[in-house]
N, C-alpha and C positions, 0 to 999 in steps of 0.2 A: 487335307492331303498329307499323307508321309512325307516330307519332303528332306532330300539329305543335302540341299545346296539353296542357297538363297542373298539376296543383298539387293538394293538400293541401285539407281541410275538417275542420276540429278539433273534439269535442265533447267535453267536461268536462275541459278542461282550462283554465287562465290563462291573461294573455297574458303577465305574467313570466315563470311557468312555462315557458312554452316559448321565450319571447325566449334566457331561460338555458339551456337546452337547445341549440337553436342555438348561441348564442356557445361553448359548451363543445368543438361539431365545428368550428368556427370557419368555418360556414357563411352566406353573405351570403344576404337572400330579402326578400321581400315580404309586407308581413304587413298585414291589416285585420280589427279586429274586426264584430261582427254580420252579419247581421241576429240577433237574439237573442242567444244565449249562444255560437255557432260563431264559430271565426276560421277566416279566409281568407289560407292560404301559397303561397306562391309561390319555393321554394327554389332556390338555383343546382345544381341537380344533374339530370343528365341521364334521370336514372329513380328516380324517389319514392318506389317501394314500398319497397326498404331501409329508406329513411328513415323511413317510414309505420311500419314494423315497429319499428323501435329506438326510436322518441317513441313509441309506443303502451306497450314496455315500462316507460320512464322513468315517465310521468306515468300517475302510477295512476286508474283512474276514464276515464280516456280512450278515443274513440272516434274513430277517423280515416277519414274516406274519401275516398279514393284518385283523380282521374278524370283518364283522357286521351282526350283528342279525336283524331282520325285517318282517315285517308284510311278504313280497314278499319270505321269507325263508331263509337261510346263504348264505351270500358274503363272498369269501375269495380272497385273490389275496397274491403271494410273490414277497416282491422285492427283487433285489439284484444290489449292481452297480451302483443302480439309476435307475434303471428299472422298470417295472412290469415283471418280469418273465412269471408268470403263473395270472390265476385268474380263479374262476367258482362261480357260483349261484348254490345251489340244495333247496330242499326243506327241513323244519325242519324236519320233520317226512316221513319218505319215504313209502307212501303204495301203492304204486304200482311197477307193475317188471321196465317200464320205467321209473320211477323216483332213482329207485334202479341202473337200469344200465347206468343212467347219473351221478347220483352222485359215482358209480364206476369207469368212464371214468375221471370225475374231480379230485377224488382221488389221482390216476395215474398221473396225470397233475401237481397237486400239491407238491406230495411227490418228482416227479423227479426235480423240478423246488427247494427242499429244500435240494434236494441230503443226500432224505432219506434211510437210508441203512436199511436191512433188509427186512422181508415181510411184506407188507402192513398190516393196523387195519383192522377187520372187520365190515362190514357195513350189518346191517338186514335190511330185510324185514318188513314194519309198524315198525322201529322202528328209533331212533332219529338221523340226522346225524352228530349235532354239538360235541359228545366229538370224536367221531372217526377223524374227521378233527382237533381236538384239539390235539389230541394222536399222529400226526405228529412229535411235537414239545414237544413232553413228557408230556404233561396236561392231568391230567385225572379231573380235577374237573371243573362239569359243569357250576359253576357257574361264571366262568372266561366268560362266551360269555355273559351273561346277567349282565354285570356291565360297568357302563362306569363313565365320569370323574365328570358330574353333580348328578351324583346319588351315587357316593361315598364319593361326598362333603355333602351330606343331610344327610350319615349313620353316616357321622362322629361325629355326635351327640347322636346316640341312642346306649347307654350303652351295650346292650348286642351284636349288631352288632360291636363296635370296638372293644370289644374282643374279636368276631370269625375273625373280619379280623388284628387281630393286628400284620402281619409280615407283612403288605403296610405300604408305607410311603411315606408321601406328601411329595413333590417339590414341593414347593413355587416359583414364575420369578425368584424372589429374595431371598437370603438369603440360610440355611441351612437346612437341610430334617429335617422335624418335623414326630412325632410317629404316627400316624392312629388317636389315638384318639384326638377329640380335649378339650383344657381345658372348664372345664362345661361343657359336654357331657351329657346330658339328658337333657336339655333346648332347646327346641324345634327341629329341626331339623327333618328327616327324614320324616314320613307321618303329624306328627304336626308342619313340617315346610312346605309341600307342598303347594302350591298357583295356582295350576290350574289340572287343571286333570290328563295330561299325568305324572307330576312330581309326583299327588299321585299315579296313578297305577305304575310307575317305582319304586317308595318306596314298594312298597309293596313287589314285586315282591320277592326278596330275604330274606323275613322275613317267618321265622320257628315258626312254631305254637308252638312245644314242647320246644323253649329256651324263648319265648315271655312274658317279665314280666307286672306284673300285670298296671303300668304306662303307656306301649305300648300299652294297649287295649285301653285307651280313646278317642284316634282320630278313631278306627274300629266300636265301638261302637256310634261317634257323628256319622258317615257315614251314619250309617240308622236309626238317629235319622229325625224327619221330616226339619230342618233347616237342615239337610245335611254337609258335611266336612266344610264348611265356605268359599267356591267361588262357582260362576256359573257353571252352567252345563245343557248340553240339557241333555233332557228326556233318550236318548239313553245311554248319558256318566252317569247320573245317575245310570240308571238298570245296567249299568258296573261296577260303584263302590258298590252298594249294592251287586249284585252276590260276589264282591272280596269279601268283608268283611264280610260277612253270613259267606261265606264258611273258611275264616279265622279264625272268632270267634267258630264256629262249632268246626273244627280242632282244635283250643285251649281246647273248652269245654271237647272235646274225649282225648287228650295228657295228660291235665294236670289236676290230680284229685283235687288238693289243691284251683286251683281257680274255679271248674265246678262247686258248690253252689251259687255264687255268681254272675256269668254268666248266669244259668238259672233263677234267678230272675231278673237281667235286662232284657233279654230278653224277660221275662211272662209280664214284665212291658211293655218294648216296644212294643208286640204285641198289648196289651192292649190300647195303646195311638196311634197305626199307624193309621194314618190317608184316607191312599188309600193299595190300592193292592199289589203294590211294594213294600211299608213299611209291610205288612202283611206277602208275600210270603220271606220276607229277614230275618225276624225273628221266623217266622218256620221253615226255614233252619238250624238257629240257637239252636233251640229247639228238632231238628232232632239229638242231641249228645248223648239222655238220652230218653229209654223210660218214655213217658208222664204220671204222674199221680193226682191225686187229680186238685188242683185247675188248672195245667197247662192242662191238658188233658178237661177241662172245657171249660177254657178259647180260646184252639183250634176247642173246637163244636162249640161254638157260633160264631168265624168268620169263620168256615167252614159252618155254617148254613146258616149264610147272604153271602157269597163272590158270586158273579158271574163272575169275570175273571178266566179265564180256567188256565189260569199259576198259579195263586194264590191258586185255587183249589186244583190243582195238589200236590203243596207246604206245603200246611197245613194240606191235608186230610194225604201224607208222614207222617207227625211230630204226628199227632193222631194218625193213625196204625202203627206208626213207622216203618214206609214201608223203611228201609236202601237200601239194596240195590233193583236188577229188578227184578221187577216183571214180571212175564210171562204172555202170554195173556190168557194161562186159567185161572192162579186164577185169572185175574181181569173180565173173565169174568164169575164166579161165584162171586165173589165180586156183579157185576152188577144184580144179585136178590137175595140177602142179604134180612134179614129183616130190618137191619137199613138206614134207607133212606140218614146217613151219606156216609156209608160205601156205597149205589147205586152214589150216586153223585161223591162222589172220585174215585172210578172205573172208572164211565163214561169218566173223563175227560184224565184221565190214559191212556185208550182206542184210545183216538185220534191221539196218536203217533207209534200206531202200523201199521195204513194205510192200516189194514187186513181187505178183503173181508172178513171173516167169520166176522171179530168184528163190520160190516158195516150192516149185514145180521145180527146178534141178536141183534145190537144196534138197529135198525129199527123194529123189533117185540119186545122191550121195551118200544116203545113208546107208544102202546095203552095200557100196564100194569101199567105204571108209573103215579100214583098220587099225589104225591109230589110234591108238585110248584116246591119250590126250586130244587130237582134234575130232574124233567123235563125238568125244563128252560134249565141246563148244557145239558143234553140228547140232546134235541132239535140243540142246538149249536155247538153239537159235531158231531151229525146227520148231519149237514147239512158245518160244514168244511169236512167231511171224503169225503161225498158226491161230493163236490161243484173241490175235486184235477182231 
């Protein structure tokens, strides 16, 4: 499995115990005690389960469990002994009764394989299965499966992330446990220490829009500037890091009243300088925090008047109606003969994502009504994806 987050869950052992253990492979890692009698590792090594095996032999009494998080969904495996006891794959999100009734089957496998007492966590339907399998071993906090050892050396830098994790503590190969934070902690690191994609989308991941200080926006903010985070990137890993970071900055814009003045001016500015579609539809995302008015509600007609990419469309015509949440398909298809040919154009494109025969059927008898180049062209376009599945 792909996997982009992973680490260690320790039962009956110490934390000496296993500090000396480590320092004996002269492995650096991250280590926090509780909740209850479980530690929480976080080792420098690129696949666990070895390690899970060989400290499970060591410390007698021990029970380890294993998790990695991943594109392909949560791996768990327990060792004990030196073994693998148990292991299963489910999926993150279960929405289906067979993904539900595998990941209940795994469940079962795991808890017996932990010699978990009492009655099992529960597992919903559509709903997520990583803290339930966390909940084994007494973790309720989710963001124990999304952290691992290279991404909590990057946070060790960013000042308000080492005060929500300030009960880890580094293990160095060598030498004695240092505090979470590192000294000069806000000099670069985390996403303004990132140097290729996956490290910036891993930084990001566990950053809270509502504790996010104002320093922490400038690398969110270069993201969708048109020079971008400062390394390469295909086009696709682009549109990934602008979707993060809209919706980042957005979320900051909405949380935090103090700095949202300040945010919708860069962002009026950056629509204003974007260069293509992507830079457009990322910063009316951004602009999506605060009904639009005066110059930004302006400056959103005019690239909603010229845009003709449909996602962009879609993006900016949201931020002018401040269309927050769904829309249903009748207002948009009343929307679709409005008087303002804005308000026809951002329907149309709206429209595209319903896949409804009726919105296929009055999109088609909008086409001989429709005068408007500009929301013609989008009609036409939309017309003929709906058409074309």
């Amino acid at each position: 499995m792909s996997d982009f987050a992973h680490g260690l869950l320790v039962l009956g052992a110490t934390r000496a115990a296993l500090q000396k253990a480590l320092a004996a492979r002269g492995l650096s890692a991250f280590l926090a005690a509780g909740p209850g009698k479980v530690l929480r590792l976080w080792p420098d090594t690129a696949e666990p389960g070895p390690l899970a095996d060989s400290l499970s032999a060591e410390l007698p009494g021990s029970r380890i469990l294993r998790h990695a998080t991943g594109e392909d969904g949560l791996e768990v495996s327990v060792h004990v002994g030196g073994t693998r006891a148990a292991e299963a794959q489910v999926a993150l999100r279960l929405k289906t009764a067979k993904q539900l009734s595998q990941a209940h089957a795994a469940l079962q496998r795991v808890a017996a394989a932990l010699d978990y007492p009492g009655r099992l966590p529960t597992l919903l339907r559509d709903g997520p299965s990583r803290p339930t399998f966390l909940a084994l071993v007494g973790v309720k906090d989710q963001d124990v499966a999304l952290l691992h050892f290279g991404l909590l050396q990057s946070l060790r830098g960013e000042p308000a992330e080492a005060e929500r994790l300030s009960a880890l503590r580094f293990l160095p190969a060598r030498g004695k446990a240092e505090p979470f934070a590192r000294a000069g902690a806000g000099e670069g690191g985390g996403l303004s220490g990132a140097r290729d994609f996956r490290a910036w989308m891993e930084a990001s991941r566990p950053l809270r829009p509502e504790a996010l200080e104002e320093a922490a926006l400038a690398p969110l903010l270069a993201a969708l500037s048109p020079a971008g985070p400062g390394f390469a990137l295909t086009a696709a890993q682009a549109a990934q890091v602008r979707e993060r970071a809209s919706g980042l900055l957005r979320a900051v814009a909405e949380a935090q009243v103090g700095v949202r003045p300040q945010l919708m001016a860069r962002a009026l500015e950056g629509l204003r300088a974007a260069q293509d579609s992507g830079e457009r539809a990322a910063w009316a995302e951004v602009l999506l925090a605060e009904p639009p008015g005066g110059a930004v509600r302006e400056a959103l007609a005019v690239a909603l008047r010229q845009e003709e990419d449909l996602a962009a469309v879609r993006a900016l015509y949201r931020a002018w109606a401040h269309a927050v949440g769904t829309l249903e398909e009748e207002e948009l298809l009343r929307a679709a003969h409005a008087a303002d040919a804005l308000e026809r154009k951002g329907a149309y494109a709206l429209l595209e994502h319903t896949e409804s025969t009726r919105a296929v059927v009055a999109l088609r008898g909008r086409v001989a009504e429709e005068h408007d180049a500009a929301a013609r062209a989008v009609l036409l376009r939309v017309v003929e994806a709906m058409t074309s599945l």
